[in-house]
C-alpha positions as CSV (number, residue, x, y, z in Angstrom):
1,X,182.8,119.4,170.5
2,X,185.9,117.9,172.7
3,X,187.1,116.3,170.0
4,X,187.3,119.7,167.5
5,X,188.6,122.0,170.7
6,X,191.1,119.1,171.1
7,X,191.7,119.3,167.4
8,X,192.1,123.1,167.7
9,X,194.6,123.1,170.6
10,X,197.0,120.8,168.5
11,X,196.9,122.5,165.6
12,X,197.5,125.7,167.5
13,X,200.5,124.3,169.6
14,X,202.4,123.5,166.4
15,X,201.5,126.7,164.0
16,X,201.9,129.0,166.5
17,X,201.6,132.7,165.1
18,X,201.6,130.8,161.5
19,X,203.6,128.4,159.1
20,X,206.5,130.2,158.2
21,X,206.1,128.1,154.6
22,X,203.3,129.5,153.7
23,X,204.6,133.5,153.7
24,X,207.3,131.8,151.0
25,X,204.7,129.7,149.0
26,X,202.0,129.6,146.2
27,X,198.7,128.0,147.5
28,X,197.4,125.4,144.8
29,X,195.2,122.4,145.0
30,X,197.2,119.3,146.4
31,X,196.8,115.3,147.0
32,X,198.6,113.6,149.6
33,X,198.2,110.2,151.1
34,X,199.2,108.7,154.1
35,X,201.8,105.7,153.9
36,X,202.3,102.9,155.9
37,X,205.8,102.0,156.5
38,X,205.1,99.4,159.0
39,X,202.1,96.7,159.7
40,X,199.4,97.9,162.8
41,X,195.8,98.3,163.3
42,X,194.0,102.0,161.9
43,X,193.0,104.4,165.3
44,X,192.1,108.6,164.3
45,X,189.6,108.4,162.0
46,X,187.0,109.8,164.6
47,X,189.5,112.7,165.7
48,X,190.9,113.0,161.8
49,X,187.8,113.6,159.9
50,X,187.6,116.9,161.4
51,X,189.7,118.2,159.7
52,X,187.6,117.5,156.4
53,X,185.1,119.7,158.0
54,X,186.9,122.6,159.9
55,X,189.6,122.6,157.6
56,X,188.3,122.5,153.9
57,X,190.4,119.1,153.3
58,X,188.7,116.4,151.5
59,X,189.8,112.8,152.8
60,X,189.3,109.7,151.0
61,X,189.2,106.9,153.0
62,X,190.5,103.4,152.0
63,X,190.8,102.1,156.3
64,X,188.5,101.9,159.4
65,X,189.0,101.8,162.6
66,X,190.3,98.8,164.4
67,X,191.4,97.5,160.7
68,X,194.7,95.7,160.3
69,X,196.5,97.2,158.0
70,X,200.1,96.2,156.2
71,X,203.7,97.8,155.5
72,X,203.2,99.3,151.9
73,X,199.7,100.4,152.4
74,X,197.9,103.9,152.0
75,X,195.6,104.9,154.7
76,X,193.7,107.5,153.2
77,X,193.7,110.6,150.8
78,X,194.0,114.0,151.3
79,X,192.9,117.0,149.0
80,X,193.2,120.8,149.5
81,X,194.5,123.8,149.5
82,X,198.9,123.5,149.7
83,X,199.3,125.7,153.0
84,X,196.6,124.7,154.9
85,X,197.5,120.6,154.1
86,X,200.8,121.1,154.5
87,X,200.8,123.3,158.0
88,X,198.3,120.3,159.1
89,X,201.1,117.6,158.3
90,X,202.7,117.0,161.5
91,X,199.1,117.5,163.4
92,X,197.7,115.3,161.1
93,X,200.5,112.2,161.2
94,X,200.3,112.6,165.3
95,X,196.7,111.9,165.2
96,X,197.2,108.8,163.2
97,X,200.2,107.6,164.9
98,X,199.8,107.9,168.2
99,X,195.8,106.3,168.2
100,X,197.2,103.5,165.6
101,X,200.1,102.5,167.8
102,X,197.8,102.3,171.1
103,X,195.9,100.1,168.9
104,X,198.4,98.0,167.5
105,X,200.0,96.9,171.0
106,X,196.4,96.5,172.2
107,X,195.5,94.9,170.1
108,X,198.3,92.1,170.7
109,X,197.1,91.8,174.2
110,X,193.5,91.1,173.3
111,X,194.8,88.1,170.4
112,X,196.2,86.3,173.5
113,X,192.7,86.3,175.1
114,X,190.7,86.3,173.1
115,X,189.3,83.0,172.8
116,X,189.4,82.9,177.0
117,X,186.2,85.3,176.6
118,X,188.2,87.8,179.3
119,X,188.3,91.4,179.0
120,X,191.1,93.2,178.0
121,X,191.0,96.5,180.5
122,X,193.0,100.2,180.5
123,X,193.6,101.8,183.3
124,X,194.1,105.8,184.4
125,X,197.5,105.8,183.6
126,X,197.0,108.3,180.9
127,X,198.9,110.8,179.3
128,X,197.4,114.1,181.1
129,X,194.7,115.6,178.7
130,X,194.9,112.9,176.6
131,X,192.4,110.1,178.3
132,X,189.4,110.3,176.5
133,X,191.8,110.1,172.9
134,X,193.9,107.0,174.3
135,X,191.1,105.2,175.5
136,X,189.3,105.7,172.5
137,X,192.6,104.2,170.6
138,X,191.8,101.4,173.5
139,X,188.4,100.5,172.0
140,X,189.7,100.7,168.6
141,X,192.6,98.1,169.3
142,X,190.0,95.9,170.6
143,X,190.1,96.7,174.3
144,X,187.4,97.9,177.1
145,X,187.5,101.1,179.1
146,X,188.2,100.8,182.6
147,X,186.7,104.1,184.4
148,X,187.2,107.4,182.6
149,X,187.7,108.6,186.1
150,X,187.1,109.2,189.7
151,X,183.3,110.3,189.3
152,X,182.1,107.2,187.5
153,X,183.4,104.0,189.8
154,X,184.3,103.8,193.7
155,X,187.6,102.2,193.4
156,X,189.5,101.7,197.2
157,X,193.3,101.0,196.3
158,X,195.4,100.2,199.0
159,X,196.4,104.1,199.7
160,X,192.3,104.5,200.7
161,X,191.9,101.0,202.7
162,X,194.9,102.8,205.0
163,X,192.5,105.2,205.6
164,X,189.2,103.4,206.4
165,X,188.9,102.1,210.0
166,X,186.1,99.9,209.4
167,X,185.6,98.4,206.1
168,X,181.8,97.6,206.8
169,X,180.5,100.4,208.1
170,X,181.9,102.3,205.0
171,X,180.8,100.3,202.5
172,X,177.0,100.7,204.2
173,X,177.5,104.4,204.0
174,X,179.3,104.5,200.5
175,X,175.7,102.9,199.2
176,X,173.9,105.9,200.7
177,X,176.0,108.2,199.0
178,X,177.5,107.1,195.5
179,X,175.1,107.4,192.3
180,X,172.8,104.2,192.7
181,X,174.5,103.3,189.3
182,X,177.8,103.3,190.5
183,X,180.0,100.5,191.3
184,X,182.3,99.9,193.9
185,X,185.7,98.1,193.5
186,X,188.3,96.9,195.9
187,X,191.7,96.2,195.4
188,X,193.5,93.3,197.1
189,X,196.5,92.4,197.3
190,X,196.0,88.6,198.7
191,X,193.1,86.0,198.6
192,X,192.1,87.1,202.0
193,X,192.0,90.3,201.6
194,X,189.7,89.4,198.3
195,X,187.1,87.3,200.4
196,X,187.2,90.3,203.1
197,X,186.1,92.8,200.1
198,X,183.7,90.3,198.8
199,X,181.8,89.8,202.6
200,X,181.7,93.6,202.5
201,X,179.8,94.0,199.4
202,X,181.7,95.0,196.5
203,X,180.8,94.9,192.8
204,X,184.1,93.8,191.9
205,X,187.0,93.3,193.8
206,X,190.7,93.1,191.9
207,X,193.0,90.5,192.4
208,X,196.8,93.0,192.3
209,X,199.9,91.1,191.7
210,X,198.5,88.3,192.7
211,X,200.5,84.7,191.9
212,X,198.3,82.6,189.2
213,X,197.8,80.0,191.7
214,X,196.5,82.7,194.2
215,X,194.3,83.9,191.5
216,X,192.5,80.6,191.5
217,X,191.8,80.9,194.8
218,X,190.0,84.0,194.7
219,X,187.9,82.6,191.8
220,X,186.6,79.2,193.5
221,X,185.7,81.2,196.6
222,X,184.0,83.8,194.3
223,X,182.2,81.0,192.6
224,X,181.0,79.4,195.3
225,X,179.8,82.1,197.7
226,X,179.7,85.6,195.2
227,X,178.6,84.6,192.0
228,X,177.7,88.1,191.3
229,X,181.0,89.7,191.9
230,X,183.0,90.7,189.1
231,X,186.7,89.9,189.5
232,X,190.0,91.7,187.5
233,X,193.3,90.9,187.9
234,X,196.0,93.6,187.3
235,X,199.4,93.9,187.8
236,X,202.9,92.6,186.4
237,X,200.3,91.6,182.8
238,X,202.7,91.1,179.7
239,X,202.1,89.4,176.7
240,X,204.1,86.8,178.1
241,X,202.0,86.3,181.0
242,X,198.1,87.9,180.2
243,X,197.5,83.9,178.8
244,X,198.0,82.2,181.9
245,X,196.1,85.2,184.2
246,X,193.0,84.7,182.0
247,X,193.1,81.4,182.1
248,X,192.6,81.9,186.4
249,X,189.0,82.5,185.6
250,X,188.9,86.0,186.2
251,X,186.5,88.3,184.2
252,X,189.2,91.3,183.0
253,X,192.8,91.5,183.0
254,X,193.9,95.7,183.4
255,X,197.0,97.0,182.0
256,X,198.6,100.4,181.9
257,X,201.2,99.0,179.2
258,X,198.6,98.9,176.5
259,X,199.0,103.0,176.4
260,X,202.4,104.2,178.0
261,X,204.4,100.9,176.7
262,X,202.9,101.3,172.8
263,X,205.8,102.1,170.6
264,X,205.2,104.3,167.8
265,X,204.6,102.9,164.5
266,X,205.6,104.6,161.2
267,X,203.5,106.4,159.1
268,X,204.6,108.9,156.9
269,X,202.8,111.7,154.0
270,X,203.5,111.8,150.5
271,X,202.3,114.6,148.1
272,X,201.3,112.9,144.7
């Protein structure tokens, strides 16, 4: 149901009071297919296949996704009536673009660690309304979801530590009151402040543009007195650098860039 209201919304932000084209045109039965003028990896098909559905079109898939797909290629068919294809064009191509070239650059990230075993996180750092359709392009691209938002993880970033007095004390209460599910994260911006969270009881604690070498730090003192706690590093993460970060030890490496640094690939429509 998100996903059609979100459907709805964009198709009503772009026809408006209706497609000018169709007052001036005949409706008859068209094919179209979408072209791939570049190399990436398929996102959309969850958000795109309703408009087979709500919109009478008939698709004809020949991708998935999280496939790979290669300049030169069609995506998938489309068959219907003239006006209602062609006012869905632009809503259509956004779909495919913008999940598609989330997971393109992530997946890029996730090749580099792959064979590490770490996971490749997102982060909040979402377009606003668009988080639960980026993170899906996440997934697609071959990376995990970090929290969806504030109601499903405790995370204290620096801004909250400034606020808590004693760390201990609110931890014990923070167990009293958060879902008995729900996990608490601290972020830290140096190894000491990573073994401080850790003697206070967090489920994971996240090493933030931390050095490599500090890194390692944080994970022999995890290993040898907190197995249990999860560690994730974020911060300054490139495709340069994600390599050497995973290869700390750590258990997940965040990144905002996988979603607000993904250029756009190029896909285009052709009517047969």
């Amino acid at each position: 149901m998100l996903k059609e209201k979100f459907i709805e919304s964009m198709v009503s932000e772009d026809v408006g009071r209706g497609d000018l084209f169709s007052r001036l045109s005949q409706s008859k039965q068209i094919r179209a297919y979408i072209l791939a003028k570049s190399e990436g990896v398929f996102a959309g098909r969850e958000y795109l296949e309703i408009f087979d559905g709500k919109y009478g079109l008939k698709i004809e898939w020949h991708t998935e996704d999280g496939t790979p797909f290669k300049k030169g290629d069609i995506l998938f068919y489309l068959e219907g009536n003239s006006q209602t294809l062609l006012s869905l064009e632009r809503a259509i191509l956004n779909i495919a673009l913008h999940a598609s070239s989330i997971a393109t650059l992530t997946s890029l990230y996730a090749a580099k660690i792959k064979k590490t075993g770490v996971k490749l996180l997102d982060t909040r750092k979402t377009r606003p309304m668009l988080r639960d359709f980026e993170k899906y392009a996440v997934r697609c691209g071959g990376g995990v979801n970090h929290r969806m938002g504030l109601d499903d993880c405790l995370m204290l970033k620096d801004t909250h530590l400034k606020t808590i007095d004693n760390l201990d004390i609110f931890m014990q209460e923070a167990r009293q009151k958060i879902p008995f599910t729900s996990k608490i994260e601290i972020e830290s911006e140096n190894a000491e402040a990573a073994k401080a969270a850790m003697k206070a009881g967090a489920d994971i604690v996240m090493c933030d543009n931390m050095s490599p070498e500090e890194i390692k730090e944080v994970v022999g003192y995890r290993n040898s007195c907190y197995p249990h706690v999860l560690l994730e590093a974020s911060g300054n993460v490139t495709l340069d650098t994600i390599e050497e970060i995973a290869l700390t030890g750590v258990d997940a490496i965040s990144s905002g860039s996988i979603i607000h640094q993904a250029n756009w690939i190029d896909l285009s429509m052709k009517v047969e």
